[in-house]
Each structure stands twice: as C-alpha cells, then as structure tokens.
DOZAVEX-279151 format. One record per residue (C-alpha): residue in one letter; y, z, x. Coordinates in steps of 0.25 Angstrom, whole numbers, plus 5000, padded with zeros to 4 digits. Last residue first. Layout:
! DOZAVEX-279151
aYZX
...
! end
This chain:
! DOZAVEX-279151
x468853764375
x469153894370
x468553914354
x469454034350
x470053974339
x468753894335
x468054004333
x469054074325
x469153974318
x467653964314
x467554124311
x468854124302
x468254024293
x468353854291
x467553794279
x468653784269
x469653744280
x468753634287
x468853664302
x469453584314
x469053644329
x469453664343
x470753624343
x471253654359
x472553724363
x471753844365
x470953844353
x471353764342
x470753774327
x470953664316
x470853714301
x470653624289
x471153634275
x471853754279
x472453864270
x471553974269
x470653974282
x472053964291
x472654054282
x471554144283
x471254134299
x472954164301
x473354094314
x473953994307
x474353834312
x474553734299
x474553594297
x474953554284
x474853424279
x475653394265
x474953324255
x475453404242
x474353494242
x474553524258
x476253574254
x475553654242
x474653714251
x475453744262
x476553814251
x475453904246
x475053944258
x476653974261
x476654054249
x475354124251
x476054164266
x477154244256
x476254324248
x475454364263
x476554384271
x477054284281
x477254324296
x476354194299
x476354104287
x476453974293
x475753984307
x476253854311
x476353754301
x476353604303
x476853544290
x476553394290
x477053284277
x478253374280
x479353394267
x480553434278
x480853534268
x479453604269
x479953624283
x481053714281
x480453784269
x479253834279
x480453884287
x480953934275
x479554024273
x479354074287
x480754134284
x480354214272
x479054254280
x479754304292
x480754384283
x481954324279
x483254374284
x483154284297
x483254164287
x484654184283
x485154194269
x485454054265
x484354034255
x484654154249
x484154304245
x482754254251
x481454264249
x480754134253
x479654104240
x479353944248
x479953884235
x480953964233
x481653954247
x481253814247
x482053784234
x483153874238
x483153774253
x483153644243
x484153684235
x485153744247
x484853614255
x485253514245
x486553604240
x486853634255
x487053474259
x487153484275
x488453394278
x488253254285
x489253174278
x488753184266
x487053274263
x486353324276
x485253404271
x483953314272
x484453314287
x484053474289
x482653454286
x482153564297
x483253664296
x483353664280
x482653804278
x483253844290
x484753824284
x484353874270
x483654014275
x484854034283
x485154034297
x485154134307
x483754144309
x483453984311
x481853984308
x480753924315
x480453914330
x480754074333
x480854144321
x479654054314
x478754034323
x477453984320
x478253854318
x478253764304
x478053624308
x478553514299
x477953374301
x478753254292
x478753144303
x480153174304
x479953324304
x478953294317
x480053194324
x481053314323
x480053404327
x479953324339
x479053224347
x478053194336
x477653054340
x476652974330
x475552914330
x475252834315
x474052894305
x474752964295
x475353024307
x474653044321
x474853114333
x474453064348
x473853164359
x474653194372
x475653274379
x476353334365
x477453394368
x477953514360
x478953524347
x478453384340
x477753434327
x476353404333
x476553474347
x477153594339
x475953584331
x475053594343
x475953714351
x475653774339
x474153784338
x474053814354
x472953894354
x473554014360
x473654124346
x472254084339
x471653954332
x472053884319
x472653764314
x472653744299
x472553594293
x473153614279
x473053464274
x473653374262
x473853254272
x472753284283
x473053344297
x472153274309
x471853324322
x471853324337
x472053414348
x471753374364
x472553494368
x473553614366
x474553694374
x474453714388
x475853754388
x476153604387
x475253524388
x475053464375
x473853384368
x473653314356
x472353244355
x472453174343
x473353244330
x473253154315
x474253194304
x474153144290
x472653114290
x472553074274
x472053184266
x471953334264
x471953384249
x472753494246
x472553574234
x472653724240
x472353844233
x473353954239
x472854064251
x472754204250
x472254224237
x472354354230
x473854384233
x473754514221
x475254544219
x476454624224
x476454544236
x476354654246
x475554744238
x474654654232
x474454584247
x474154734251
x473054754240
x472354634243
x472354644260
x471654794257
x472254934259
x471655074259
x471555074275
x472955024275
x473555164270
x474755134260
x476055114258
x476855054247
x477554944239
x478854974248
x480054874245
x480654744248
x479954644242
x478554714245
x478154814254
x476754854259
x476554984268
x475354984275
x474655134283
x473855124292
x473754984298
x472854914306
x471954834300
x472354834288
x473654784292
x472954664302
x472254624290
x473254604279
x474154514291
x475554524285
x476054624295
x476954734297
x476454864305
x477354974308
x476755054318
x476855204320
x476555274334
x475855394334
x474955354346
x473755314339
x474455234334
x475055154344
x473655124348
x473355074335
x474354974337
x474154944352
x472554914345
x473154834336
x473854744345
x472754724353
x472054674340
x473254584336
x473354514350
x471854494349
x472054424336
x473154344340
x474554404339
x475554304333
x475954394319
x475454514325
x476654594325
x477054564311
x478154664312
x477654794321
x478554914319
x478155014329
x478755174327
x478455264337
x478955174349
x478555164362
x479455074366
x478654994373
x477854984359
x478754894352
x478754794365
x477254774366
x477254744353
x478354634355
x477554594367
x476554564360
x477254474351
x477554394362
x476354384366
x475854334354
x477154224354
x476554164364
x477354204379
x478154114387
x479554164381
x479354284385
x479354284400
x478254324407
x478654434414
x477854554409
x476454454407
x475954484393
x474554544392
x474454654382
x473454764381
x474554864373
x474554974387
x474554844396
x475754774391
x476554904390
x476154924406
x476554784409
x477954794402
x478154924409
x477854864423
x478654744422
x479854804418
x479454914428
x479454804440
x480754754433
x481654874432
x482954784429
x483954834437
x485054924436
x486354934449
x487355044453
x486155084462
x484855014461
x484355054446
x483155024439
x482954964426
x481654964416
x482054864402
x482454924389
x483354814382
x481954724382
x480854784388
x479754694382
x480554584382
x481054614397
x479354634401
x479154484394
x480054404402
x481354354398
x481554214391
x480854244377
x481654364375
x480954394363
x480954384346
x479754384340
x479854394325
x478954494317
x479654614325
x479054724334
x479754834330
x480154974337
x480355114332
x480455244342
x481755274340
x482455204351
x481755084344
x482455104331
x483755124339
x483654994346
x483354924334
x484654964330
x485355044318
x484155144318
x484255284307
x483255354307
x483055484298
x482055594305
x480755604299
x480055554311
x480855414309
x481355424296
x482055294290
x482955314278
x483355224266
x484455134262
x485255004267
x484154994279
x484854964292
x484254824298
x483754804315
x483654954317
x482154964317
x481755034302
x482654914294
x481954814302
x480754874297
x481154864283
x481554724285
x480154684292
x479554714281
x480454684269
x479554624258
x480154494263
x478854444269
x477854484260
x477354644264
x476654734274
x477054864281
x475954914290
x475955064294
x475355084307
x475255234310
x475455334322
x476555384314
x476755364299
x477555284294
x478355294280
x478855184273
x479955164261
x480755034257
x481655084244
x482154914246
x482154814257
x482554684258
x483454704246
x483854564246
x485354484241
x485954524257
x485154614263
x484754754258
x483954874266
x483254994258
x482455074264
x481855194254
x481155284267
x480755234280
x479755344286
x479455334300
x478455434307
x477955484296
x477255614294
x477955694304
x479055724295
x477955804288
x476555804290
! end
C-alpha cells in the first residue's frame, strides 16, 4: 500500500533522563482507521513514548512519520495542529470555569463589534451542545467544572480529543473512572472513529477492554518494544507473558490472615452533605480485608472520608476497640493510627514538585525531627531507600521528583507514605487503579502480608476480581445506602452486581 500503509510510524525512539534510559530502539507503526493498544508495567515507557509523539518531550533519537512524511513537534500545540491529540491518564481541568470554556480552551468562538472582540458565547454554547450530542453525552455546557465526578470529567476530556477532529487519538487510561455504561458509549465513539479513518492509540491495563476493542496490541517492557501483534490472535495469558517477561499465573497471593477481635465498629453514619450516604453501619475485624463495592454514585468515598475525618459527619457514633470516638481531622485519624490512601492520587495524594523522599515522608514528618528541630536526613534517607526497595518503586534516586515516575511508581510511595505512619487501619481507596498487572500483585501482596500480621484493611475497588480476590468479606452500597454484606469465599460477580444496583 505504500506510504499510505501507516498513518504514524515511530521509528527507533530513543529518549534518556537523568540515570534512566526511559525509552530505547522504541518502534511502532499505526495504521489508519485502527485502534492499536499499547500495553506494559508502569515504567515500560508508555505514556513517555507518547509524550515524545505529542510535543510535550523531544526524543534523543529516532524519527516520527506522519503520512510518510518526517514530524517534527516541539509543542503540543504543534501536534495538535497536525492532526494528533491525547487524552491524558491525569485529569487536569480548569475546575472554576464552565464546562464549554474547558472544552474550547485557547480556541474559543469570538465576534467582533468594531475596534473591539468578544467572546462568541451563544456559539460557545452551541458547539459544545452539538459535540456533546454527536458522542451521546450529557454534561450541562455551563456547568462549572469543578461540580462535575470525575467520570464526567473524563468525558469531557474525550469529548475534547475529538473537537479537534484529529487523525491521530492517543487515549491514556481513558477509562480508569468510567462506569460500565460510560465504557460501552465510549466504545461505540471509538468504533465510530474508525470507521472514519481515524487512528486510536489505546493504553490500558484492563486485559478485557484490549481484547475487546483493539486491532492491532503493541507490548513493551522496560523501555523497549517486545512486539506487535493482531489482538484477535491474543489471550490475557500471553499478554501478561509479554508484559512481565514471565507466566503471572495467579492473580491474587495466598493469604494467612485470620480476622478477629472487632477493631473498628461504624453505627448509623449519616451525612448530608451532597446528598452523600445514610444510616450505614459496620464492623472491621483485626487481620480483615473488608472490601467495599458498588458502582461510580454510591457514595463509597465520601464514607471513608467521613471515617478518616475529611467531611462532616451529621450523625452516627464510631467505635474503636470498643470505646466512641471523634474523628474530626486526619490529623485526629493519623493519631488514632487510620491512614487513608485516596482514589486520587495527582489531585489529593502526591506533592509533584518534590521528591520521592520528601512525599514519601509527608504523612510522619515529626519522627524526623532530630536537635534543635532540624529534619534528620540520614534517618529519613534509610527508611525512604528501604521503602523504595521494599514496595519495587523504580527509581534512579530517592530524590528524583515524583512527577517523573509513572502513575503506578507514584501510586506506590504514597502507599510507602502511609506504611510509615505503621496504621492499625488502612483505608484504601481504589488501590491499584492505573497499576499494571506485575506491579498491582505487588501491592496485593503487600495487603496480604500487612492483614497477616493484624492489620485491618478496608478497602474500596471498583474491579469485580480484586474485590472477589482479596476480600474476606465484601460490603455493597447503592446510592448512599449499604445494601448488603457478603462472605468473600462465597461472594460472586452476579451477587454484587445485585446489590450495586439495588435502589432503595
């Protein structure tokens, strides 16, 4: 077919940072009117080799061809003027401007009145309604951003790549906060991007969603390209082989906990505030997984935040080893030896600007301060490398800075943070959420140790296998509501599922 073969082709990228070759020899070739998933561990250089195709890094070596023809983007702006845009892994809005401006940003309608230039708002509002309606969606143009769930907002970011009617979509994790619906109306804008010639780029670590829509998967590993190959001829086994270099035969680790003594004891909790949750209780065992499931809307954050101090509680009583207590901040949480580890890592967990030692240390900083006051470094650097080690975080340094770590790197110090606080009660909020399949076994495996030794862990996921794999017990809200508590060994995807969607 000639140069008309491939729409993109990125041939032998090469791009170093300091002590790590992040990428190395990387080529992939796209096809037009395809979706071609790239997979790998966070850290195989992902969402580094994308970054190097949009503008935002210049690769030390190699070419990119767009239509055969070299391309060459210093900018983003550049790669989007070419037909190339990205919906990025971490959400970052406007959150204080209305929807139809974060759409439209730095391109918004204008009209003229003489010497003076307006802001088009009537088509502003219009454009953004007609983009809406073609991909199915319903977000409100002038809602402001900061009132939407993060689904939404992820929405809008798809919404966004394709206002610019680009040739080339690279989509990073873009359903990480989707629910299943979202997902399917997602798919269905995908397929219909193809049908049209345009090209996705698809990363994901969900096995299924891959197989389900891609054509073509490209796996890499530590940098560089294992290989391409047509998804129809692929299976879950053989892309974990490929991404971890090794058969991942069991998902989940064996697990010795044994649950005991009622550590933590929840009675009808309630909280108004955006019509959050109601009349929930509960008990968490010492040496207990207790998962929480239920769908995007049922309020499961909002109730451990509530628990951990960071919203008001309007009624209810909370119990530990048997005695009420007051959780008014997480200040009185860490000192009642609670962690919580938030859904959200770029917005309410890590620092970027600082270094892997400095948010590693975040949450325990007084165990630090050695004479008259200063931060002992010897202390912190030992126990931050051990943490680094321990939790596999790949890294050149311990004080490179943690917005150079892929999302699963960083989801691991924060997990460091808190493990250093040594919590009785680790509240877990989607844990392994942007986490690769080799690198969320470490993290299982972690839970399991952490529950062996008598910690409690309560944990949120929205992943029906994790939930199935690593819970002891499993309690399901609907709505703001718990509508159920199930026995882990007996609980399956149908009785959840059930519960999940049991309005009351």
């Amino acid at each position: 077919m000639g140069v008309s073969e491939y729409i993109l082709e990125m041939s032998r990228i090469t791009k170093n940072f300091p002590g790590v070759k992040a990428l190395d020899d990387v080529t992939i070739k796209v096809r037009p009117g395809t979706v071609h998933a790239l997979m790998g561990e966070n850290g195989a250089g992902k969402s580094t080799l994308m970054k190097c195709l949009f503008g935002i890094y210049t690769p030390d070596e190699g070419e990119i061809l767009l239509d055969g023809k070299p391309a060459k983007f210093a900018t983003s702006r550049q790669a989007l003027d070419a037909g190339i845009s990205m919906i990025h892994q971490e959400l970052l809005p406007v959150p204080f401007r209305p929807v139809m401006e974060n759409l439209w940003l730095g391109r918004v309608p204008v009209r003229k009145i003489g010497p003076l230039t307006f802001v088009d708002n009537k088509k502003l509002y219009d454009d953004t309604v007609g983009i809406f309606k073609s991909l199915g969606m319903e977000i409100d143009p002038k809602t402001w951003v900061r009132n939407l769930s993060v689904s939404k907002i992820q929405s809008l970011e798809i919404a966004k790549a394709v206002s610019y009617n680009s040739r080339v979509i690279i989509m990073d994790e873009p359903t990480s906060s989707l629910t299943e619906n979202e997902v399917a109306q997602l798919f269905k804008i995908i397929r219909e991007l193809r049908s049209k010639g345009v090209a996705i780029i698809y990363i994901s670590h969900k096995m299924e969603e891959i197989l389900a829509i891609s054509d073509e998967v490209s796996v890499m590993r530590d940098g560089r390209h294992v290989g391409t190959y047509p998804a129809k001829d692929l299976t879950t086994a053989m892309i974990i082989s490929k991404m971890v270099g090794r058969d991942l035969t069991h998902r989940f680790p064996p697990r010795a906990n044994t649950p005991s003594a009622v550590v933590l004891k929840v009675e009808r909790l309630f909280s108004a505030e955006s019509k959050s949750f109601k009349d929930i209780s509960f008990e968490l065992r010492r040496g207990e997984i207790l998962g929480i499931g239920g769908l995007v809307g049922a309020k499961r954050t909002e109730l451990v935040e509530s628990i951990f101090g960071l919203r008001k509680i309007e009624s209810g009583t909370i119990h530990m080893e048997g005695k009420p207590v007051v959780i008014s901040s997480p200040q009185s949480a860490i000192s009642k030896r609670m962690a919580l580890l938030t859904e959200e890592r770029r917005a309410t967990g890590i620092v970027p600007m600082l270094s892997i030692l400095d948010n590693t240390i975040l949450a325990n900083l007084h165990r630090y301060v050695g004479t008259f006051g200063l931060i002992d470094e010897k202390r912190c650097s030992r126990d931050v490398t051990r943490s680094i080690e321990q939790l596999k975080v790949k890294t050149p340094s311990p004080r490179t800075r943690i917005k150079d770590l892929s999302g699963g790197n960083q989801q691991k110090v924060l997990f460091a943070r808190w493990l250093l606080t040594e919590p009785d009660i680790l509240i877990l909020d989607e844990p392994t959420r942007g986490i690769d399949v080799g690198a969320k076994y470490e993290i299982y495996s972690i839970i399991a140790d952490l529950a062996a030794k008598g910690k409690s862990i309560l944990m949120i996921s929205s992943e029906m296998p994790e939930l199935l794999g690593m819970s002891d017990r499993i309690m399901v809200m609907c709505d703001g509501r718990l509508t159920g508590i199930l026995d882990g060994k007996s609980a399956n995807q149908e009785n959840i599922m059930r519960l999940a969607t049991q309005f009351m």
